[in-house]
N, C-alpha and C positions, 0 to 999 in steps of 0.2 A: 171338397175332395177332388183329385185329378182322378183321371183314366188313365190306365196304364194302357200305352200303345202298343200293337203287337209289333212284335221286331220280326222284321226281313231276316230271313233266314239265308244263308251262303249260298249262293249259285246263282244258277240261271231257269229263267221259268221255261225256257223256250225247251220243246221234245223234239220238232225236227222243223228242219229250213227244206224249202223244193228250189234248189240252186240255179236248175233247170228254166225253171220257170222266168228268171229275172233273165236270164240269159235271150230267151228265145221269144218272150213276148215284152212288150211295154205296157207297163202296168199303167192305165188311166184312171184307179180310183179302188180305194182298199176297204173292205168292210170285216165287221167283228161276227163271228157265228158262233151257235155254243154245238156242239156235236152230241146226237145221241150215241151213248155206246152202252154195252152192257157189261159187266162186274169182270169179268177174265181181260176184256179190253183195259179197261182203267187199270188192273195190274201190269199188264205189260208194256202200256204206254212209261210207267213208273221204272220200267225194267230198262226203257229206250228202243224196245222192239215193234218201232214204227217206220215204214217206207211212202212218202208223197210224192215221191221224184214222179212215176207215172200216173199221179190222179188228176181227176177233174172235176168239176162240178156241174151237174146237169138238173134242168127246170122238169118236172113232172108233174101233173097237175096243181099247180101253182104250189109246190115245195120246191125245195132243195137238197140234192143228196147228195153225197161224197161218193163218189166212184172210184174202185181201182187203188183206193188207199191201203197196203198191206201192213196190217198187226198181227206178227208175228204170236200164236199162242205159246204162253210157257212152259215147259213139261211139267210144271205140277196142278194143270189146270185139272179142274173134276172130270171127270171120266164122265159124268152122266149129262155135260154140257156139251152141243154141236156147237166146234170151234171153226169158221168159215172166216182165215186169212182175209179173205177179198171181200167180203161182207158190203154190201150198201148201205152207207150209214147217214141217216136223216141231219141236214142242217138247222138247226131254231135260230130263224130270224124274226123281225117285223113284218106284219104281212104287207103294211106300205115299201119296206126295202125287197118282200118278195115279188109284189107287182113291178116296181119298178126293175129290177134285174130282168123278167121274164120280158118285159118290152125291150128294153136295150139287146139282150138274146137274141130274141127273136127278129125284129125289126132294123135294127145299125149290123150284127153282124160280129159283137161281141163276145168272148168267151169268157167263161169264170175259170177260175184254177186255185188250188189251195197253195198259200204264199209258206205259212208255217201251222205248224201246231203249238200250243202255248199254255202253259195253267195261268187259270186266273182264281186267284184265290185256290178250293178246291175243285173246280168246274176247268174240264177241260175246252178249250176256245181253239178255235180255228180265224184264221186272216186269208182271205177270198177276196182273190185282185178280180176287175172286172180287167180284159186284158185284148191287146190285139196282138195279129202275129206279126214280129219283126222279120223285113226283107232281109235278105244277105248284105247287103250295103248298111242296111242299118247296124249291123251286129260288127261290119268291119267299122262302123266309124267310131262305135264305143270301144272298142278293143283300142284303136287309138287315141281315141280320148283319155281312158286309162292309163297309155303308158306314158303317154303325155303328161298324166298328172303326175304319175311315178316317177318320172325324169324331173321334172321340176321343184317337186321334194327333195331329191336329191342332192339336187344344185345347190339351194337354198340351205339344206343341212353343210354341204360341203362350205358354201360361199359363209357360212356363220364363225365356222373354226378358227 
């Protein structure tokens, strides 16, 4: 007998990108997180009523939580749930990927920042750059390196014709 494989369904897994974040820091190294939330979250994460642009990721007692991530509540959320937009919401990693991030933090000087939010499967996952902050010269020489590429696409599309 076969297995019937489930079929990929149309779209995109991805709930939100922090644009911010690629822009302003250089990402040295990407990890998978799975996010606790509670039942009113999961609906409006599904609704797209999430903002990452201003969060961050900070070490507390050898966990990990999501700070400053805004989820928007729905208006037909229960009435008899406290709905707290800004809510602190616990990362589940590895405790060897959590010792290790709290050294790199702590010690080099390191920041974590949430890159996107993502379904996997039905489990909502988070992508957490370890990150440093980019100088001004840094951010101009990418900005040219971009158009640079841009220009060069160009060419090549034009020089094809």
């Amino acid at each position: 007998m076969t297995k019937n494989k489930a079929k990929k369904k149309p779209g995109s897994n991805t709930i939100a990108v922090n644009r911010k974040a690629r822009h302003e820091y250089s990402i040295e190294e990407k990890f998978e997180a799975g996010v606790e939330l509670q039942g009113w979250e999961v609906k409006a994460l599904r609704a797209g009523k999430v903002n990452i642009g201003e969060a961050y990721v900070f070490m507390r007692n050898g966990e990990a939580f999501l700070f400053a991530a805004t989820i928007t509540p729905l208006n037909m959320a229960s009435t008899h749930v406290v709905c707290d937009p800004l809510r602190t919401r616990k990362l589940l990693l590895h405790k060897r990927q959590l010792d290790r991030l709290t050294g790199l933090v702590e010690r080099e000087g390191y920041t974590l920042v949430p890159l996107s939010l993502y379904w996997s499967k039905s489990w909502v996952k988070a992508e957490i750059g370890l990150v440093k902050g980019k100088k001004a010269h840094d951010k101009r020489q990418d900005v040219k390196e971009r158009d640079w590429q841009r220009e060069k696409d160009r060419m090549m599309k034009h020089k094809a014709r």
